[in-house]
C-alpha positions in Angstrom: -83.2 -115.4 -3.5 -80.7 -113.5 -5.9 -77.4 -111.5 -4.1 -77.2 -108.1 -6.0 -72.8 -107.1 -5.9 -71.2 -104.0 -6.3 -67.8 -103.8 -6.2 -65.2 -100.7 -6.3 -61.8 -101.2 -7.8 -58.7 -99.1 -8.4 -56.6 -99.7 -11.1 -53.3 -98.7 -10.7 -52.1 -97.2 -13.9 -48.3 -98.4 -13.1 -49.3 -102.4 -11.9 -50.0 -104.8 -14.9 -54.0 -104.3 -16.2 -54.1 -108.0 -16.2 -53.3 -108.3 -12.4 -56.7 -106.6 -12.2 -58.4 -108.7 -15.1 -57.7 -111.7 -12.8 -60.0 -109.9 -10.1 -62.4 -109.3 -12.1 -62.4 -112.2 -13.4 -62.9 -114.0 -10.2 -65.5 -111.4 -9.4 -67.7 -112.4 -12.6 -67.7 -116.0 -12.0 -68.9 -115.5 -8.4 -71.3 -113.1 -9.3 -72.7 -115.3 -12.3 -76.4 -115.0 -12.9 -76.7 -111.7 -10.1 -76.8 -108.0 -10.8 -73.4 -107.0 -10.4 -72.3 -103.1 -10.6 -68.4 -102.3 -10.8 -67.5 -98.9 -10.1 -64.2 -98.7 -11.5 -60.6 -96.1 -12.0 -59.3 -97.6 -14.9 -56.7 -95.3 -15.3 -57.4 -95.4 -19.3 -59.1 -93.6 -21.9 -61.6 -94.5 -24.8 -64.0 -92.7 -27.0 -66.4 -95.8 -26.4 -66.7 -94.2 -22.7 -66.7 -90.6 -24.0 -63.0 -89.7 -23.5 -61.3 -87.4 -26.0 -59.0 -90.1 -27.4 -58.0 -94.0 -26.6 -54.7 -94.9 -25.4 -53.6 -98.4 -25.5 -54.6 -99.1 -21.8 -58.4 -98.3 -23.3 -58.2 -100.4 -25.9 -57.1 -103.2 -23.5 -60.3 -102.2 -21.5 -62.5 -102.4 -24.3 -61.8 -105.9 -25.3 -61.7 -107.5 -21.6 -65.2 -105.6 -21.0 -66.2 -106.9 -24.6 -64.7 -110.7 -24.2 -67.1 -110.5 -20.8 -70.4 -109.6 -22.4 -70.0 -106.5 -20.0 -71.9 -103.3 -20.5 -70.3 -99.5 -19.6 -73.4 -97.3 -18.6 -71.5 -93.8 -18.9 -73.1 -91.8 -20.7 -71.4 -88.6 -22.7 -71.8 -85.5 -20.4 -70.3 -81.9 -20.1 -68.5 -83.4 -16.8 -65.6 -85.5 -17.0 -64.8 -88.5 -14.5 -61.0 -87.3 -13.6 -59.7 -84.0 -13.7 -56.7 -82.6 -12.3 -53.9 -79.3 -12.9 -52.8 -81.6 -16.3 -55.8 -82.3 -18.1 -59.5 -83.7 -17.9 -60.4 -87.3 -19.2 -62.9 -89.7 -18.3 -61.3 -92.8 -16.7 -63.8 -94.1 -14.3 -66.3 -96.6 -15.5 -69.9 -98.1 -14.1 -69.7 -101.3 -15.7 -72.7 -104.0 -15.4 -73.5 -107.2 -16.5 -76.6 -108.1 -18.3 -79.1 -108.6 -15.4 -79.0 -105.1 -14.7 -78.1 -103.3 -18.1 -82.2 -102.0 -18.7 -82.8 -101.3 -14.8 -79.7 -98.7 -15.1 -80.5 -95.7 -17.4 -79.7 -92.4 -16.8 -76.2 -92.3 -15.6 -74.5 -89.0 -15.2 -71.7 -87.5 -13.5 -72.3 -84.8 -11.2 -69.8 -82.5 -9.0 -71.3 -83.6 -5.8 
């Protein structure tokens, strides 16, 4: 029988992205050949994930999630992920592996 994970992470915007690569890392190699789901505030911006512009944090993102053969299942919506009295971005990512990247369509934000 196959284990399905899901795993929620903060990112801390002011701790070291690679302190939280090393999770992840850890998290992929246990998870290897399961669905796995990460539901993550990565505290940086991309176009690739529909944000409005990519800071260097994003671009960080985008090659760790690239280097893992890791998929982002946001899709571009009207709603944004963050939003606060400073601004609106979209910094929180569904991230999958590639058991489960046909299974999940249709992601969307929602305000609920």
């Amino acid at each position: 029988a196959t284990a399905n994970w899901y795993k929620r992470q903060y990112m801390d915007s002011r701790r070291d992205i690679n302190v939280d690569f090393a999770k992840f890392e850890k998290i992929i190699t246990f998870t290897s050949g399961v669905v796995l789901v990460i539901a993550a505030d990565t505290n940086s911006r991309s176009t690739m994930w529909h944000d409005t512009t990519t800071n260097a944090r994003g671009r960080t993102m985008e090659d760790f999630i690239s280097s893992k053969h890791l998929f982002i299942m946001n899709e571009e919506s009207p709603l944004t992920t963050f939003e606060n009295r400073l601004g609106k971005s979209n910094i929180d990512l569904t991230i999958t592996n590639g058991s489960l990247i046909h299974a999940l369509q249709q992601w969307e934000c929602s305000w609920e």
